[in-house]
C-alpha positions as a Markdown table, in Angstrom:
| # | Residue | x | y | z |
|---|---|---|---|---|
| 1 | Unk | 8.7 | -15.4 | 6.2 |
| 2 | Unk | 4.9 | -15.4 | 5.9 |
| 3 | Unk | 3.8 | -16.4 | 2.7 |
| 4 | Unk | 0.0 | -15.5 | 1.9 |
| 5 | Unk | -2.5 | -16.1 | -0.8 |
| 6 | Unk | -2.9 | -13.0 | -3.1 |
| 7 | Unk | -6.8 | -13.9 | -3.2 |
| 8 | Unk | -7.2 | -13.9 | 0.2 |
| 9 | Unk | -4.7 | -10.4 | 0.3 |
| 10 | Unk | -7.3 | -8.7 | -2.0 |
| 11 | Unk | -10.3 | -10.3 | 0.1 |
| 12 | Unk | -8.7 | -8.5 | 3.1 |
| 13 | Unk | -7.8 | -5.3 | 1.1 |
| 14 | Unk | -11.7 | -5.0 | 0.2 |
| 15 | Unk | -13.3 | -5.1 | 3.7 |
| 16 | Unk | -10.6 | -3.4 | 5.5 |
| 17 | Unk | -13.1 | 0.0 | 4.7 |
| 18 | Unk | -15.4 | -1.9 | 7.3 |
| 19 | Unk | -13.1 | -4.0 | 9.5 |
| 20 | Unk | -15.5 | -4.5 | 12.4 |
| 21 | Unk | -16.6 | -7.0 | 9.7 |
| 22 | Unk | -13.4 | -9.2 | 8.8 |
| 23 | Unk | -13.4 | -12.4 | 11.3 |
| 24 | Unk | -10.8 | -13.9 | 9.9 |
| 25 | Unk | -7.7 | -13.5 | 10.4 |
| 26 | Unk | -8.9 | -11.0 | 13.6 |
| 27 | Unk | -8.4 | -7.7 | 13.9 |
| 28 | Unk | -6.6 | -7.5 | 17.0 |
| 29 | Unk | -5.6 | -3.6 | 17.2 |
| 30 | Unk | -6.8 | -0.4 | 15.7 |
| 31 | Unk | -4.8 | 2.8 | 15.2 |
| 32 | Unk | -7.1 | 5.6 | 17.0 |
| 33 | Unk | -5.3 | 8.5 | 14.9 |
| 34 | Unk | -8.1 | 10.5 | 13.5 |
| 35 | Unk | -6.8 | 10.9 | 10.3 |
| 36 | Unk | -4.6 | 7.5 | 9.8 |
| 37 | Unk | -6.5 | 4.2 | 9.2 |
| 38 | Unk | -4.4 | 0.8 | 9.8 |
| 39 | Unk | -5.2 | -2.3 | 12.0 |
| 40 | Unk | -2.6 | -5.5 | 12.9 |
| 41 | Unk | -4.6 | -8.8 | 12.3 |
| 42 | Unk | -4.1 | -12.1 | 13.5 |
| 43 | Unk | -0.5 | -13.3 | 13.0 |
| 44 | Unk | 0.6 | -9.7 | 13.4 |
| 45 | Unk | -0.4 | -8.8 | 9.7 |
| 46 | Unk | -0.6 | -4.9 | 9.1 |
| 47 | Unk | -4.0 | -4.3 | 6.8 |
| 48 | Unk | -3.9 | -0.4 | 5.7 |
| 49 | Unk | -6.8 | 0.9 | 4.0 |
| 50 | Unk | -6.6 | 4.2 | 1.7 |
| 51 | Unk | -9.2 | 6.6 | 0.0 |
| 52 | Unk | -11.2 | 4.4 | -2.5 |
| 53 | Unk | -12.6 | 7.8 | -4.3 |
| 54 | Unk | -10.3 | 8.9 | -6.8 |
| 55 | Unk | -11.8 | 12.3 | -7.0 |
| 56 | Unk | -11.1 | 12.7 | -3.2 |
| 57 | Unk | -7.4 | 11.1 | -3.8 |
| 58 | Unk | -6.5 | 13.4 | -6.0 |
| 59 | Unk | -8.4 | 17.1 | -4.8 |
| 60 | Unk | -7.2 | 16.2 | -1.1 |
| 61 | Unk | -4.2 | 13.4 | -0.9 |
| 62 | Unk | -4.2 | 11.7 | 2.1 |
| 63 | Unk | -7.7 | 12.6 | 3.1 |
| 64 | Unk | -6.8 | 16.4 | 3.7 |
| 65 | Unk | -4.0 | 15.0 | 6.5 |
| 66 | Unk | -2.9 | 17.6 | 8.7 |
| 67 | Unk | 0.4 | 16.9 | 10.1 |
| 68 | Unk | 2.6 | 19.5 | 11.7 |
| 69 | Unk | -0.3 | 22.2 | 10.9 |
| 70 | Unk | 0.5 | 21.4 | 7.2 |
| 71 | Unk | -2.0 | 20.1 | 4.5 |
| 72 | Unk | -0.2 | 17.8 | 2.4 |
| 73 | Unk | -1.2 | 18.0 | -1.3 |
| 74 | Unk | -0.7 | 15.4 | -4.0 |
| 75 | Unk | 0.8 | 18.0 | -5.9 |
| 76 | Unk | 3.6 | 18.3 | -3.6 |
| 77 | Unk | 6.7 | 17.3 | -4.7 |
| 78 | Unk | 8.8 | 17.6 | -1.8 |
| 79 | Unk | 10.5 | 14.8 | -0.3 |
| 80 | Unk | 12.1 | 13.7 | 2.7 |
| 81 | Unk | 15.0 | 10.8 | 3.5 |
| 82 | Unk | 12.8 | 8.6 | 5.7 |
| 83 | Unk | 14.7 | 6.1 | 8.8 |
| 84 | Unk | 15.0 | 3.5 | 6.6 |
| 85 | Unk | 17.6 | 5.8 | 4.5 |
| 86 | Unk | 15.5 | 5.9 | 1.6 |
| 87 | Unk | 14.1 | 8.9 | -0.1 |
| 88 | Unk | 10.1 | 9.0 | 0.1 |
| 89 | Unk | 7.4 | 11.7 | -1.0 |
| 90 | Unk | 6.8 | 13.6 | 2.0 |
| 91 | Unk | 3.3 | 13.4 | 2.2 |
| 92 | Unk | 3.0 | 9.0 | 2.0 |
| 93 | Unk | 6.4 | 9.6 | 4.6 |
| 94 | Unk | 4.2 | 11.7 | 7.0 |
| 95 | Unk | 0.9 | 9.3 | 6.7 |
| 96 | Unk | 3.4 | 6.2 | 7.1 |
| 97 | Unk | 5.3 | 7.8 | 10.2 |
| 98 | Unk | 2.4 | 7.6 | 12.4 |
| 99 | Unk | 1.5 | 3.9 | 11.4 |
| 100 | Unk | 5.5 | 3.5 | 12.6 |
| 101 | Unk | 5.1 | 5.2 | 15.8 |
| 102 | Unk | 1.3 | 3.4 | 16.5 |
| 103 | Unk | 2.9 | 0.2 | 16.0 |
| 104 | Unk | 5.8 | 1.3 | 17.8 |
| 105 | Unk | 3.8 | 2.0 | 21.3 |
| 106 | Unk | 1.7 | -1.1 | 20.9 |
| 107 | Unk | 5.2 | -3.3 | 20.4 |
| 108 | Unk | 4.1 | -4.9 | 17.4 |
| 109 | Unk | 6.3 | -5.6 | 14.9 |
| 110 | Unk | 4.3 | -7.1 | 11.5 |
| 111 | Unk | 5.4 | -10.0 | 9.6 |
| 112 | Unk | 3.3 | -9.1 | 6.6 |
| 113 | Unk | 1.7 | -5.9 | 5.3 |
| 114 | Unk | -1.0 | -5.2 | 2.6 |
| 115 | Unk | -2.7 | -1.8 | 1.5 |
| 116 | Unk | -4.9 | -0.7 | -0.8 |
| 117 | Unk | -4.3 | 3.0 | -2.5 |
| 118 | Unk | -2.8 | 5.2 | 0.0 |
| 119 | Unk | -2.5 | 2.2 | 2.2 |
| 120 | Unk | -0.3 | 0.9 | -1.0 |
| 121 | Unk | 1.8 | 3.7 | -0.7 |
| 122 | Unk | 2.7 | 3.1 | 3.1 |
| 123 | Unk | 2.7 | -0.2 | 2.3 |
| 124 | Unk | 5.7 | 0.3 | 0.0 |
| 125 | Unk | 7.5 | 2.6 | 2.7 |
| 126 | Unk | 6.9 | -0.2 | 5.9 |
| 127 | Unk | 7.5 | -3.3 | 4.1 |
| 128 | Unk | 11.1 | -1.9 | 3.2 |
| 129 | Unk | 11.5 | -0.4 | 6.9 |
| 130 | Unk | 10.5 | -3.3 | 8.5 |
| 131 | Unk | 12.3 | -6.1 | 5.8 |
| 132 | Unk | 9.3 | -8.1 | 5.2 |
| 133 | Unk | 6.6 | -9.1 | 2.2 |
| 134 | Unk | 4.2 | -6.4 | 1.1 |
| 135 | Unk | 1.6 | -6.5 | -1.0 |
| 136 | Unk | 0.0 | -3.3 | -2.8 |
| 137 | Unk | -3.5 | -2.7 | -4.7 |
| 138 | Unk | -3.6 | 0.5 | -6.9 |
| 139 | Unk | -0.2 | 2.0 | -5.8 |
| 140 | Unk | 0.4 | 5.6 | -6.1 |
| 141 | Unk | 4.3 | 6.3 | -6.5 |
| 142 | Unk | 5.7 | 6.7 | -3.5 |
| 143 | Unk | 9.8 | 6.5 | -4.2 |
| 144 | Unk | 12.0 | 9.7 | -4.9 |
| 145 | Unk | 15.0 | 7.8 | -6.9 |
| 146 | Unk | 14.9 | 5.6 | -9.3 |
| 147 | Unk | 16.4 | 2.1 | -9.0 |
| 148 | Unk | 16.0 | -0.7 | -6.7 |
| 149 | Unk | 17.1 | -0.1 | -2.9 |
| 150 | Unk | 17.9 | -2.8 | -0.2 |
| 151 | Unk | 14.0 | -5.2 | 0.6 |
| 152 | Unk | 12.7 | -3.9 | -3.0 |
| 153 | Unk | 12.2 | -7.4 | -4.0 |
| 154 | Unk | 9.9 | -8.1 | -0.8 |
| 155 | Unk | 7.1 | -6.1 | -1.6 |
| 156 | Unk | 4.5 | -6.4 | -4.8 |
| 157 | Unk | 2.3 | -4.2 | -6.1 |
| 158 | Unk | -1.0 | -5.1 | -8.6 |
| 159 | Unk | -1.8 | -2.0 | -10.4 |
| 160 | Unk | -4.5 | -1.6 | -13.2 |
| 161 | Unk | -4.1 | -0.1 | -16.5 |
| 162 | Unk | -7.0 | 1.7 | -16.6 |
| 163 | Unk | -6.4 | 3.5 | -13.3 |
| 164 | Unk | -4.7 | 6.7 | -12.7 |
| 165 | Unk | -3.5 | 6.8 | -9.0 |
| 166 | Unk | -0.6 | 4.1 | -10.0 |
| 167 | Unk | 0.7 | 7.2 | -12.4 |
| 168 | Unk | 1.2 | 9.5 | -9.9 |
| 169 | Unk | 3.1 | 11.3 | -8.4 |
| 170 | Unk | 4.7 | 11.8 | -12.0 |
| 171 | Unk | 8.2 | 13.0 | -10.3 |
| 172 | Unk | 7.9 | 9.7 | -8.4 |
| 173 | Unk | 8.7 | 5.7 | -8.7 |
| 174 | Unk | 7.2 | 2.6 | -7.3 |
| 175 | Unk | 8.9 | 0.3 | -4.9 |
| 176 | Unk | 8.9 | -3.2 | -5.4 |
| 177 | Unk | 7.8 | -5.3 | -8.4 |
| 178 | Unk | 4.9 | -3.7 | -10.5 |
| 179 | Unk | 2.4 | -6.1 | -12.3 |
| 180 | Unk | 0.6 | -3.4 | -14.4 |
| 181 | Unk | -2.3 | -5.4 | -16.1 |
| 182 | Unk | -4.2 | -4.5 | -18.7 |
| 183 | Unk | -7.9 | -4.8 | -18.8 |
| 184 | Unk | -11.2 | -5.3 | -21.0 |
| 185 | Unk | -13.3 | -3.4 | -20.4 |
| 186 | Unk | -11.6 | -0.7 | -19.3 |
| 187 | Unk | -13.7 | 1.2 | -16.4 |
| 188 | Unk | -11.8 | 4.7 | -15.9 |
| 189 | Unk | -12.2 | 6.4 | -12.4 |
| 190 | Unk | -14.2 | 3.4 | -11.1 |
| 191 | Unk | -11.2 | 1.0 | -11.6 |
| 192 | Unk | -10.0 | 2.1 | -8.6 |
| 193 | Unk | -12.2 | 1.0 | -6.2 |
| 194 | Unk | -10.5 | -2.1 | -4.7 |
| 195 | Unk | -13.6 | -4.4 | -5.8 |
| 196 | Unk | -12.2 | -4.2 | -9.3 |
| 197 | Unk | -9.2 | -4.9 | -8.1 |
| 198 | Unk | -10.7 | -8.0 | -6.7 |
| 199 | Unk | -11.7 | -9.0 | -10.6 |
| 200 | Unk | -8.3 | -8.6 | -12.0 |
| 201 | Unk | -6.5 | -10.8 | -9.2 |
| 202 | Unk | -8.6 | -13.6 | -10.6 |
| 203 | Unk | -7.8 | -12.4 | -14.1 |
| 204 | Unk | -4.2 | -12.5 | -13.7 |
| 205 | Unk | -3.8 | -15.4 | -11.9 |
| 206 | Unk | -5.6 | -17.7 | -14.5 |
| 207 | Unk | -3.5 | -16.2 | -17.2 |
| 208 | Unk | -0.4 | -16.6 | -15.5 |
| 209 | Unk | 0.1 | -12.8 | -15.0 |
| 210 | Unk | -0.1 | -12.8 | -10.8 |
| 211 | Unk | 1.4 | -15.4 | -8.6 |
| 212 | Unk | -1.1 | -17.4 | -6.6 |
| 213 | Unk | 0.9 | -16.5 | -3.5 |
| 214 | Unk | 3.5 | -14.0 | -2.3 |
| 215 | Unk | 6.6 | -14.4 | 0.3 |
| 216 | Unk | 8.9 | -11.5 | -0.8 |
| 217 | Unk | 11.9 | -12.2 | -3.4 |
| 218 | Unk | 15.4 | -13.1 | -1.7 |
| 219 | Unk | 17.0 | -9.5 | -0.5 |
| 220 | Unk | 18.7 | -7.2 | -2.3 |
| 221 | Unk | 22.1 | -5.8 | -1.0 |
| 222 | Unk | 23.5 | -2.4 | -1.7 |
């Protein structure tokens, strides 16, 4: 099980906005869906940007993703059982499905996965459908039921106080552990650009809040 520094996670979260710049690990593969932005790395590590506008987030969800001739809205509460048996918000199900079937036709299966806003919300969905660590900046909600389902425990998710995203969908729960730290100052709708993000990981490591590293926790049967 790949076990990776949370710095270095965050580091990777931050320029995955411009990934013809990261050069190490190396982006190996891009997904070409026009609407979907992923890309495996070095070592077979899934890197899944998101919207880093909370005013787009919110007005369009998923960058106004059309899937099945449908625009998916944040204030769409449907929800759908995904393959993993687990019941997901339709529109971070949809978004996640086609980083599934990309990975799929490229035969990669990650061994690690980290995303940043709706990035964090597929990241929740792949790293329980593929059993392996996740790690999540600003994590919208992406689970329909509450309680902990079977790989919970492998995915972790760093959420800020003074950001909204990690509060919605309202109807909906996180996956995985939630470190929700609190900040000063707070910085409203720009704490949700993934550069402030950057600021708390430091924060919450020196003050024993954040691990330095993160492997997953041991599984959890149901």
């Amino acid at each position: 099980m790949m076990n990776f520094a949370i710095e270095d996670a965050a580091k990777l979260a931050e320029a995955s906005y411009t990934a013809n710049r990261i050069t190490s690990p190396r982006v190996i593969r891009s997904c070409p869906h026009a609407d979907v932005q992923a890309h495996v790395l070095e070592g077979d590590i899934l890197l899944l940007p998101g919207s880093n506008s909370i005013r787009d987030y919110l007005r369009f969800n998923l960058r106004i993703l059309r899937l099945g001739h449908r625009r998916l809205k944040m204030s769409d509460d449907n929800s759908e059982k995904g393959a993993s048996g687990t019941t997901w918000h339709q529109g971070f199900l949809a978004y996640s499905s086609v980083v599934f079937d990309w990975l799929k036709d490229i035969g990669v299966t990650p061994n690690y996965v980290i995303g940043h806003s709706l990035g964090a919300a597929a990241t929740q969905i792949l790293s329980k459908s593929y059993g392996v660590p996740g790690l999540g900046f600003a994590a919208p909600r992406t689970k329909f039921v509450n309680g902990p389902v079977r790989h919970h425990k492998k995915c972790l998710l760093i959420n800020r106080f003074d950001d909204i995203v990690p509060k919605v969908p309202s109807a909906f729960h996180h996956l995985g552990s939630v470190r929700n730290l609190a900040v000063n100052p707070k910085r409203n709708f720009p704490a949700h650009k993934m550069k402030h993000y950057r600021e708390i990981v430091d924060i919450g490591q020196q003050n024993g809040a954040l691990p330095s590293h993160w492997a997953g926790a041991p599984d959890y049967s149901v």
